[in-house]
C-alpha positions as a Markdown table, in Angstrom:
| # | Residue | x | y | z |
|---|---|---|---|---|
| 1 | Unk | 3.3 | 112.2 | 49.9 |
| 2 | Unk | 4.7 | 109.5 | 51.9 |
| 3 | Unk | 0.8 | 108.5 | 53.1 |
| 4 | Unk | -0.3 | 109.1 | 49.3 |
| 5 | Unk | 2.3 | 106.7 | 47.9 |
| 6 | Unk | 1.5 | 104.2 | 50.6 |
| 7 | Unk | -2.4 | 104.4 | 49.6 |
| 8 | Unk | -1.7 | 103.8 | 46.0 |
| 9 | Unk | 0.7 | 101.0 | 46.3 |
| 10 | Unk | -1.9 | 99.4 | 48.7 |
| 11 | Unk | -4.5 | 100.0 | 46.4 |
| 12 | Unk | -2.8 | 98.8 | 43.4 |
| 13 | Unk | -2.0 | 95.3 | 45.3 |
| 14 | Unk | -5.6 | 95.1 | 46.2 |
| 15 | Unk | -6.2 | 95.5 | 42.7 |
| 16 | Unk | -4.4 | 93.5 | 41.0 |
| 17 | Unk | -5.3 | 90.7 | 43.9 |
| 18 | Unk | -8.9 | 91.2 | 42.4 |
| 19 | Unk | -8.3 | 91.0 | 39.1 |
| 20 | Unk | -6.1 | 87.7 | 39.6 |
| 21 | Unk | -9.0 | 86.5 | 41.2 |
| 22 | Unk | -11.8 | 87.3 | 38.2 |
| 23 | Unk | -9.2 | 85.5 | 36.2 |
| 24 | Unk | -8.7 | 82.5 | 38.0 |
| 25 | Unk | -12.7 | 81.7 | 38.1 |
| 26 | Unk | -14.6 | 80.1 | 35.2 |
| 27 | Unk | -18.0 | 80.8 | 34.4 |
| 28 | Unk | -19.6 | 77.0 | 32.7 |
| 29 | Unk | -22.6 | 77.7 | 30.6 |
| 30 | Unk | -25.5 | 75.2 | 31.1 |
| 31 | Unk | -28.3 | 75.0 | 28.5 |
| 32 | Unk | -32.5 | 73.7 | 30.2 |
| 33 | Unk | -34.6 | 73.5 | 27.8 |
| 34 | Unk | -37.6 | 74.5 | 29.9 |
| 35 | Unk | -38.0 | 77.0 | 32.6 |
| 36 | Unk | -35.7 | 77.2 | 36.0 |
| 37 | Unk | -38.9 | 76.1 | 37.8 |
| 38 | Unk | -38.8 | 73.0 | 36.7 |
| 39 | Unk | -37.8 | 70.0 | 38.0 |
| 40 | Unk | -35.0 | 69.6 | 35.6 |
| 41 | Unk | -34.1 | 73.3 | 36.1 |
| 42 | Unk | -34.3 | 72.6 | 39.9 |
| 43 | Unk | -31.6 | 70.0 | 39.5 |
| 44 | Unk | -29.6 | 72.0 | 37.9 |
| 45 | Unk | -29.8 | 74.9 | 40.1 |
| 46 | Unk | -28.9 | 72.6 | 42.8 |
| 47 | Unk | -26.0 | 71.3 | 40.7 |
| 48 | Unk | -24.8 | 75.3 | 40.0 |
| 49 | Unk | -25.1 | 76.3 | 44.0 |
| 50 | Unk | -22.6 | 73.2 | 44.9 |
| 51 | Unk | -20.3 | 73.4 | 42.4 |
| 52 | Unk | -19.4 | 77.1 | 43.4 |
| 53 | Unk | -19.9 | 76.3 | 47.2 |
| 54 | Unk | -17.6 | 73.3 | 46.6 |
| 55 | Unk | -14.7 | 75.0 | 44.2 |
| 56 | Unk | -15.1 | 78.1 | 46.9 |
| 57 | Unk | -16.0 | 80.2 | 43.5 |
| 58 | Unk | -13.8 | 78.7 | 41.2 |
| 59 | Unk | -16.4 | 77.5 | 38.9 |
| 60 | Unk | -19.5 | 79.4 | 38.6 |
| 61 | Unk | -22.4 | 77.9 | 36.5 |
| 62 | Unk | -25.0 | 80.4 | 34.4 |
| 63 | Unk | -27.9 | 78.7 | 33.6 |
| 64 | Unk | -29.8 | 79.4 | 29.8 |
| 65 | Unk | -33.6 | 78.6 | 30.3 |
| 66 | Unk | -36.1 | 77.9 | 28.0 |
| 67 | Unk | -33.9 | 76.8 | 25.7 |
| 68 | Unk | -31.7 | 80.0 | 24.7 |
| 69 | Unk | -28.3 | 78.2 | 23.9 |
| 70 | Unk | -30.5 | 75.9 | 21.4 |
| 71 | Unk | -33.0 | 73.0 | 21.4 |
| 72 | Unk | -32.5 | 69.5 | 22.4 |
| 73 | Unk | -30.3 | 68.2 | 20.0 |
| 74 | Unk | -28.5 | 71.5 | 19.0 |
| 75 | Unk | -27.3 | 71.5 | 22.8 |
| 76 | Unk | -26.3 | 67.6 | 22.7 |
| 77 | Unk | -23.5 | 69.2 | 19.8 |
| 78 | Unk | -22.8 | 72.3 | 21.5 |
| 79 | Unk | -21.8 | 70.0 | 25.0 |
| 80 | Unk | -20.0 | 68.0 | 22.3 |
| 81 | Unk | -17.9 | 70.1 | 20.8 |
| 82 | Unk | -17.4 | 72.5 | 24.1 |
| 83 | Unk | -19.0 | 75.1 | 22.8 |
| 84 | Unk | -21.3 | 74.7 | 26.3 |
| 85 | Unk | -20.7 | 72.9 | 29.0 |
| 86 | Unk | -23.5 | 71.0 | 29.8 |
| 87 | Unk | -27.3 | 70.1 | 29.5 |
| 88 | Unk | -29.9 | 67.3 | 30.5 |
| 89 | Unk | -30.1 | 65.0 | 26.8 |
| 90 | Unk | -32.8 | 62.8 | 25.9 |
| 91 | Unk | -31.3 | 58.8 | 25.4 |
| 92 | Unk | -32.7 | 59.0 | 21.7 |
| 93 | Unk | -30.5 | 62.0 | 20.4 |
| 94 | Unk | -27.4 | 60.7 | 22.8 |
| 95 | Unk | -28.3 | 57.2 | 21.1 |
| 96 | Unk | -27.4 | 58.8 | 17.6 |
| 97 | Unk | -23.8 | 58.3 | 19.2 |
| 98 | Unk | -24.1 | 55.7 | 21.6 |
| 99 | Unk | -26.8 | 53.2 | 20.0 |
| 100 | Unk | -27.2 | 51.5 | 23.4 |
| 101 | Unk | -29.2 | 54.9 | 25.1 |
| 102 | Unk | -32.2 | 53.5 | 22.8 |
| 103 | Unk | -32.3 | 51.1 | 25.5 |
| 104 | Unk | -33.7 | 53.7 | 28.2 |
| 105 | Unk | -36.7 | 54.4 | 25.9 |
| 106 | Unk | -38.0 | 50.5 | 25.4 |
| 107 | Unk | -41.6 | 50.6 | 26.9 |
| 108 | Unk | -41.9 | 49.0 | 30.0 |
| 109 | Unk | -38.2 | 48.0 | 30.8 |
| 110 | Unk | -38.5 | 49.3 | 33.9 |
| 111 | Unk | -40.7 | 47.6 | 36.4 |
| 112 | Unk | -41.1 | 50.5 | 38.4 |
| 113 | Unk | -39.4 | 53.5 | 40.1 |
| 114 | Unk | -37.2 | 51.9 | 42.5 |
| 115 | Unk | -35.9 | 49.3 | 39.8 |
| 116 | Unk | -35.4 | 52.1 | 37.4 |
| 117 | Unk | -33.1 | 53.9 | 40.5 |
| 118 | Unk | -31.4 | 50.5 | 40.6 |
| 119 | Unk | -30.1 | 50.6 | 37.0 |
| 120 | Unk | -29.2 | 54.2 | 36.6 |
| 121 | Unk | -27.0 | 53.9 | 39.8 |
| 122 | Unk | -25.5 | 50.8 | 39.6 |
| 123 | Unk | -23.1 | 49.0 | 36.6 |
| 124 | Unk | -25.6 | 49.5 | 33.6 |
| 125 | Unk | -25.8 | 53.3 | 34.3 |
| 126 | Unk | -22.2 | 53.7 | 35.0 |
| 127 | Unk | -21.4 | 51.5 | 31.5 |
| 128 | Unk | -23.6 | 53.6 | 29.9 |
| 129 | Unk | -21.8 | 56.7 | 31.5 |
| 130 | Unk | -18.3 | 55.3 | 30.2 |
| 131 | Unk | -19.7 | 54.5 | 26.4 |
| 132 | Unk | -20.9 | 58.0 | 26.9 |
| 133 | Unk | -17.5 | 60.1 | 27.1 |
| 134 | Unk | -15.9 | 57.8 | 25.1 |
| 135 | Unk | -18.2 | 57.8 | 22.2 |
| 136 | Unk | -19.7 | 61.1 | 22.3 |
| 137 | Unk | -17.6 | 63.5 | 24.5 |
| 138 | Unk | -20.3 | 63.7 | 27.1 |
| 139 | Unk | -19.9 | 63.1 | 30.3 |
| 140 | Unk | -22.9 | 61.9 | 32.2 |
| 141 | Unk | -22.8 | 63.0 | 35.7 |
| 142 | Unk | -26.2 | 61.9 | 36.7 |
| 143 | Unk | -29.3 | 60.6 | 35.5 |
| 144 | Unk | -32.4 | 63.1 | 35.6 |
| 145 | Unk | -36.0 | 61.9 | 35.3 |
| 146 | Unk | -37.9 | 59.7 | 37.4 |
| 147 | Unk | -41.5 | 60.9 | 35.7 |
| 148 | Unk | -43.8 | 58.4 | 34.1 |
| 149 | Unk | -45.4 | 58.6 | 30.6 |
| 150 | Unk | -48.4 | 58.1 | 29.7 |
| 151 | Unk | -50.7 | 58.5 | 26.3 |
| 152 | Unk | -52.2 | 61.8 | 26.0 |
| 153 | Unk | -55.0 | 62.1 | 23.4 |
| 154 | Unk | -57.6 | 63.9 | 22.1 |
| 155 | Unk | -60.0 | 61.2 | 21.7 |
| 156 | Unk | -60.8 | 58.9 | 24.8 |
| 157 | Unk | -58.7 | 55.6 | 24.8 |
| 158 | Unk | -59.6 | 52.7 | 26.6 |
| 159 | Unk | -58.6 | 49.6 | 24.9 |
| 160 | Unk | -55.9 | 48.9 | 22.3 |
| 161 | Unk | -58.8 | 49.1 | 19.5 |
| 162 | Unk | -59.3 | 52.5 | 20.2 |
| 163 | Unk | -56.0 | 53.8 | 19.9 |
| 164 | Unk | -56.2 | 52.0 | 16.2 |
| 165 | Unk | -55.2 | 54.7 | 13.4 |
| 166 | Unk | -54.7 | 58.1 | 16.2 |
| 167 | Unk | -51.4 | 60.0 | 14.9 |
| 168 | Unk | -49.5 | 60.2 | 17.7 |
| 169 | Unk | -46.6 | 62.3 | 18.1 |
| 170 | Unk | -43.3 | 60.6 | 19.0 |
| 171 | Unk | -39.3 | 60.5 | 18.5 |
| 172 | Unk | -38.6 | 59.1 | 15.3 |
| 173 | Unk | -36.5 | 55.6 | 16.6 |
| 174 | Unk | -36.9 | 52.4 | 15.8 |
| 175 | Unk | -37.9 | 51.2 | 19.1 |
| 176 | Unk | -40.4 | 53.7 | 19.4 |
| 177 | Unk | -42.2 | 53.1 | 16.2 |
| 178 | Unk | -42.1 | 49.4 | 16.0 |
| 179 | Unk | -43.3 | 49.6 | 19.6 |
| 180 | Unk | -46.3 | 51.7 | 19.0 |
| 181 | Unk | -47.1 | 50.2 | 15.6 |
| 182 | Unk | -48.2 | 47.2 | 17.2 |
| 183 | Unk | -51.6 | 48.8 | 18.6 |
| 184 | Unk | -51.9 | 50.6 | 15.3 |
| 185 | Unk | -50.6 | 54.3 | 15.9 |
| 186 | Unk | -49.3 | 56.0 | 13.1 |
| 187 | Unk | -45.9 | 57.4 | 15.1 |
| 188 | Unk | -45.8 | 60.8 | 13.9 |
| 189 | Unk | -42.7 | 63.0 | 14.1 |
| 190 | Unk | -42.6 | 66.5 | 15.0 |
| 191 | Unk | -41.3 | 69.6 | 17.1 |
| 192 | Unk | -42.0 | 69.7 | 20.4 |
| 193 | Unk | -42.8 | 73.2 | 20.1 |
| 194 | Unk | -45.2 | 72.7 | 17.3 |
| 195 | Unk | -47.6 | 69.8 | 19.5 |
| 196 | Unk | -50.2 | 72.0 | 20.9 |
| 197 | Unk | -51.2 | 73.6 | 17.4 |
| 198 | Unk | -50.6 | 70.2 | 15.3 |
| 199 | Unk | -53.7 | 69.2 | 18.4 |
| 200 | Unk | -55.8 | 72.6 | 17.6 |
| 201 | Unk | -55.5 | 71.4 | 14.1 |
| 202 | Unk | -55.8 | 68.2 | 14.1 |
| 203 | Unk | -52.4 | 67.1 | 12.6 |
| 204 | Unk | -51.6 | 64.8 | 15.3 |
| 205 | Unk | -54.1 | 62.8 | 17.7 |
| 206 | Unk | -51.8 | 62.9 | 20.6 |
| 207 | Unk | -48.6 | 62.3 | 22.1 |
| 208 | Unk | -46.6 | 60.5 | 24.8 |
| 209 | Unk | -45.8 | 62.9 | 27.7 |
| 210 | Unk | -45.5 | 63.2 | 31.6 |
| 211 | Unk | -47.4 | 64.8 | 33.8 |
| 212 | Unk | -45.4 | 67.9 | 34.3 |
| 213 | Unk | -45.3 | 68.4 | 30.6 |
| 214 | Unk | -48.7 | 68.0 | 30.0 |
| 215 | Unk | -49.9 | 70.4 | 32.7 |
| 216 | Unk | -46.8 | 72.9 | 31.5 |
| 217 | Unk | -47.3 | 72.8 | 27.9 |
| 218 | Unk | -50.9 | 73.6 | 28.4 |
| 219 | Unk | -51.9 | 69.9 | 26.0 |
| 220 | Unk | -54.8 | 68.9 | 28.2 |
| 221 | Unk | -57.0 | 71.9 | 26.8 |
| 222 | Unk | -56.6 | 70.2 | 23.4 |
| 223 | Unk | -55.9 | 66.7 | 23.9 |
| 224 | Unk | -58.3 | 66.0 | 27.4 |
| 225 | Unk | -57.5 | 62.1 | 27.4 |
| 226 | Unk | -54.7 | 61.0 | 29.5 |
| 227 | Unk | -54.7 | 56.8 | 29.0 |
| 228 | Unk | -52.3 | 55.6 | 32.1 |
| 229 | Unk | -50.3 | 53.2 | 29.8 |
| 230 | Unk | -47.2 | 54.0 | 32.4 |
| 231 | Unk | -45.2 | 52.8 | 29.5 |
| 232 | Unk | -42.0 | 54.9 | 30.3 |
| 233 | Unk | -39.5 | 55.9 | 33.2 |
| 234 | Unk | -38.0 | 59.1 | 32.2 |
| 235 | Unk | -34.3 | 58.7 | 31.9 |
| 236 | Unk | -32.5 | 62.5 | 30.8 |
| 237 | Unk | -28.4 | 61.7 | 31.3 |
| 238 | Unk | -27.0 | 65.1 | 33.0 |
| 239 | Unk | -24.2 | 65.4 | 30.9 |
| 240 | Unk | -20.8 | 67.8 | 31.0 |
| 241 | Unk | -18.4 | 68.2 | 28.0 |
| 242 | Unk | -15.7 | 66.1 | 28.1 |
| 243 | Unk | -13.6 | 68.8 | 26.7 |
| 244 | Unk | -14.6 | 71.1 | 29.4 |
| 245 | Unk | -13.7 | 68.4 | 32.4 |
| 246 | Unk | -10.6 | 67.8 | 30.2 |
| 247 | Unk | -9.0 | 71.7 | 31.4 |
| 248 | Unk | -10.3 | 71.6 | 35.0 |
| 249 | Unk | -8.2 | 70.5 | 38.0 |
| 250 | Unk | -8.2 | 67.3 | 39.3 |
| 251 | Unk | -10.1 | 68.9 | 42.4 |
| 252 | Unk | -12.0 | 70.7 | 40.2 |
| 253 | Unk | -13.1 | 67.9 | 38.3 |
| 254 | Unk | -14.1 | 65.7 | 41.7 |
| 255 | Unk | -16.5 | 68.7 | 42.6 |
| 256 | Unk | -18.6 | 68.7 | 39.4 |
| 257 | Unk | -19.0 | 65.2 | 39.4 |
| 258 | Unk | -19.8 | 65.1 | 43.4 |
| 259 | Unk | -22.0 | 68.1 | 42.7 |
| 260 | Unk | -23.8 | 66.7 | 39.5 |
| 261 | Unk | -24.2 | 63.2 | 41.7 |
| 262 | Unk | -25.8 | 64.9 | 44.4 |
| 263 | Unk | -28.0 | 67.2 | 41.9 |
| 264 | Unk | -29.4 | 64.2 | 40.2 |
| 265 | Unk | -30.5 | 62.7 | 43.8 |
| 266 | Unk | -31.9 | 65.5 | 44.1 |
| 267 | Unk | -33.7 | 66.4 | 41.0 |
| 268 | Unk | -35.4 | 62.7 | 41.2 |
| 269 | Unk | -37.3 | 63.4 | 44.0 |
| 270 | Unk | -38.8 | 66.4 | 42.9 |
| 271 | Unk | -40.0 | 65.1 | 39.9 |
| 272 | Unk | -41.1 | 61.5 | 41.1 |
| 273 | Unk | -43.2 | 63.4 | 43.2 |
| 274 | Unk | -44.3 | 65.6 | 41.3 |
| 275 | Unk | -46.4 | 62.8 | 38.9 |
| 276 | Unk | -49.2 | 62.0 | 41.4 |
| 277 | Unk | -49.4 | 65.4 | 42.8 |
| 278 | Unk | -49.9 | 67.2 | 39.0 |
| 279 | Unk | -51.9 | 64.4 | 37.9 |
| 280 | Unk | -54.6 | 64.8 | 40.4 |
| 281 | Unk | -54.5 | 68.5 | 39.8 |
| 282 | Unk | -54.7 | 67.7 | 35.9 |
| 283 | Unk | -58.1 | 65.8 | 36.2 |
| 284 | Unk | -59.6 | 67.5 | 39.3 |
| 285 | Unk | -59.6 | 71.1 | 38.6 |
| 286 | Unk | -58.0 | 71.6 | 34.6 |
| 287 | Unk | -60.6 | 69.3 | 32.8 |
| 288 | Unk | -58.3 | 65.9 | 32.4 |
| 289 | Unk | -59.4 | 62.5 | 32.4 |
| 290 | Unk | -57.6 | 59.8 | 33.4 |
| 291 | Unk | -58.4 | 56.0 | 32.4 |
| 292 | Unk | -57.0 | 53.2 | 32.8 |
| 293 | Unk | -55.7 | 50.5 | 29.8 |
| 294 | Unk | -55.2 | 46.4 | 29.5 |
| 295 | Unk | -51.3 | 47.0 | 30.8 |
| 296 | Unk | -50.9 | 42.4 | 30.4 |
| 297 | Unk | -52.4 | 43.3 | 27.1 |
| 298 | Unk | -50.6 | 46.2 | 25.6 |
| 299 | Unk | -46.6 | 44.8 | 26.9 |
| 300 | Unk | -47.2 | 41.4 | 25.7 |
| 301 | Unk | -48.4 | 43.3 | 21.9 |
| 302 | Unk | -45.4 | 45.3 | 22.5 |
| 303 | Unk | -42.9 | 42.8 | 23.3 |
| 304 | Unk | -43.8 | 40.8 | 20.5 |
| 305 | Unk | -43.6 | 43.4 | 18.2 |
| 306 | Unk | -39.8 | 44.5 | 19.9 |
| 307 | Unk | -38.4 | 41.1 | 20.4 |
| 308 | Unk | -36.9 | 41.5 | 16.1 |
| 309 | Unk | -36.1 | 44.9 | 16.5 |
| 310 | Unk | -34.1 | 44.7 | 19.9 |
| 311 | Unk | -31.9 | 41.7 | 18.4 |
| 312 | Unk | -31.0 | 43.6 | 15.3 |
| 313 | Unk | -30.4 | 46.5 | 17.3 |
| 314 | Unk | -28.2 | 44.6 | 19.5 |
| 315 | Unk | -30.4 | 46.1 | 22.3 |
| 316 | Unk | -31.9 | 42.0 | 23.4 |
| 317 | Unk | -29.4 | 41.4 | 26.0 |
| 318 | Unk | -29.5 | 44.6 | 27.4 |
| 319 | Unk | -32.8 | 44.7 | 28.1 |
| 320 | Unk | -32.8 | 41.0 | 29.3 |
| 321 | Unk | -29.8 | 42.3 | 32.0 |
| 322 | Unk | -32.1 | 45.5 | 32.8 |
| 323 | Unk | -35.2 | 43.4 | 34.0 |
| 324 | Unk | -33.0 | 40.9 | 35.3 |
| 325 | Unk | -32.0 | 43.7 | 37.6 |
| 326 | Unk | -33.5 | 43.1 | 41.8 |
């Protein structure tokens, strides 16, 4: 009996020690929009795997691919409000909170990768970061991207008179559409989801994509044409709910932003490299073509057609402090 009681208060201890130790972890949900293999959902993976290796298993992260938890904008809310805890955000639907993230999206601010690394990391991407929780309870603890876009089309594109009149599939801000306006696209605005068939039927001419995407989403069978008009450095803010960092400790807290610093580092490489690599593969053995465009030509149309729009937006000296960046 003796033996038996000993067994059974040992057992009980053991598991009530388990049970206290269920409680004490915290699962964070994390919404991708596209699948884990990408580079985005490598990021985050890599974010995931530190933040439980760094907590010791306090914090465990469960990643929602292909856009489960919600589309873009529905998981910019849900971060919001706490309802999840984080997700990679595009500057245009963050800009609906914090009006300065339009300036990510300005064609051709960025002179090239390394200068793009230089603002995200330095005082313009940590303002930005600040403006961010403040303003829209999101914390950014990285920036995600590195990809360049270019304009993908179903008929061929060489010169600025070609792209005259195409419908051209793009997020509905003013930058965007005063930008592209100037060459004579009709900015067009619709689901992601939905750009492959408005191609098949001839609803929209073309978009504004990276590489990655384009091979992924399957629009070179439909829209053949890739003009390199390198116009954009993608810039996707990691961001974590400010209500969720709110309840963590303070060590806690240090270890998702250390994780999600280290993730982004990360999550760069892969996809900067992954440009040249998928590019060739798009027009060497899945029926792409690639052709260059004026660049002098097509910035100075664009930058004339900005400079009003960027000084009502209040974007002008932000842009000037950008590219004034070494």
């Amino acid at each position: 009996m003796k033996i038996s009681r000993t067994f059974t208060a040992v057992a009980t201890v053991a598991s009530l020690t388990i049970s206290a130790g269920i409680v004490s972890a915290e699962t964070l949900r994390a919404s991708l929009i596209g699948p884990i293999e990408t580079a985005q959902g490598q990021g985050m993976q890599h974010f995931a795997d530190r933040v439980k290796e760094l907590t010791n298993g306090e914090l465990d992260v469960e990643i929602y691919p292909d856009g489960q938890l919600g589309n873009l904008a529905e998981s910019v809310e849900q971060v919001q409000s706490g309802i999840i805890d984080m997700t990679t955000a595009v500057p245009s639907i963050l800009a609906e909170f914090v009006p300065e993230m339009q300036v990510f999206a300005v064609p051709f601010v960025f002179r090239d990768y390394d200068h793009w690394q230089a603002v995200v990391d330095g005082d313009i991407g940590a303002k930005y970061s600040q403006l961010s929780e403040e303003k829209a309870d999101a914390v950014i603890l990285g920036y995600f991207g590195g990809s360049v876009r270019n304009l993908v089309t179903s008929k061929k594109v060489t010169t600025l008179d070609d792209a005259k009149g195409l419908k051209v599939r793009l997020h509905p801000t003013e930058v965007l559409t005063a930008a592209w306006g100037s060459i004579g696209i009709q900015p067009t605005v619709m689901a992601y989801g939905e750009i492959y068939n408005g191609l098949q039927l001839g609803v929209v001419d073309g978009l504004e994509n990276e590489p990655e995407w384009v091979k992924r989403m399957k629009f070179y069978e439909q829209a053949p044409y890739i003009t390199l008009t390198q116009h954009e450095i993608v810039t996707r803010p990691f961001i974590f709910s400010a209500k969720t960092m709110e309840r963590l400790s303070p060590e806690q807290q240090e270890a998702v932003r250390t994780a999600g610093a280290e993730a982004a580092a990360m999550q760069r490489e892969i996809e900067h490299g992954l440009d040249l690599q998928i590019l060739t593969e798009l027009t060497t053995s899945l029926g792409a073509e690639a052709q260059d465009i004026d660049k002098e030509q097509f910035q100075a149309t664009v930058a004339e057609a900005l400079a009003p729009v960027l000084e009502a937006n209040g974007l002008a000296a932000t842009v000037a402090e950008i590219q004034a960046v070494e």
